[in-house]
C-alpha positions, 0 to 999 in steps of 0.5 A: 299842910298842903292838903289842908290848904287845897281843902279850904280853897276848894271849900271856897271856890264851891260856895253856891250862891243863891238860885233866885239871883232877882232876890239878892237884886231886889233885897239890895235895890231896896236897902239903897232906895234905888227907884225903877229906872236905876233898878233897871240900869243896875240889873243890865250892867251887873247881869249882862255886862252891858256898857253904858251905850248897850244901857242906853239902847236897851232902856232908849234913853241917850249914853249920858242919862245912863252916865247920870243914872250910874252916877246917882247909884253911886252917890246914893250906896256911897261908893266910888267905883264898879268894883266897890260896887260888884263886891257889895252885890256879892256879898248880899248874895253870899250872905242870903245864901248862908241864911238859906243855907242855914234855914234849910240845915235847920229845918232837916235838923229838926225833921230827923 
């Protein structure tokens, strides 16, 4: 039982999540209806960790456009938190790459 059990976290810790990680944010940016600037906005917090103010000196807007536009991300997924909003990003990475995944299974099935 233990050994089963290492087995499926090790099988979980490995997942590989796609290359292209600009694919899962365009695919999610557009399935919202997210416009350029909140786009933008979205990237740098996800990707770099920025804080609002690091946002804000990046994209020479003022902190509280930042707060707006976070805001407006938000109301447009319909979520009310960061992590709700992490956690969906991850999922549309994990769910494009099973697809690529399986894509490329299929494909070397049938080159054999």
């Amino acid at each position: 039982m233990t050994n089963r059990l290492i087995t499926e976290h090790e099988s979980y810790v490995n997942v590989e999540l796609t290359k292209e990680p600009e694919l899962v944010f365009h695919q999610f940016f557009a399935n919202y209806g997210l416009t350029q600037r909140e786009s933008e906005i979205l990237s740098l917090l996800v990707t770099h960790g920025y804080t609002n103010r690091e946002i804000a000196e990046s994209c020479y807007i003022s902190e509280k456009t930042v707060k707006i536009h976070l805001a407006n991300i938000m109301s447009k997924i319909g979520i009310g938190s960061m992590r709700k909003l992490l956690a969906m990003l991850l999922q549309q990475a994990l769910t494009l790459s099973n697809r690529t995944n399986e894509s490329s299974r299929i494909t070397t099935i049938g080159m054999s």
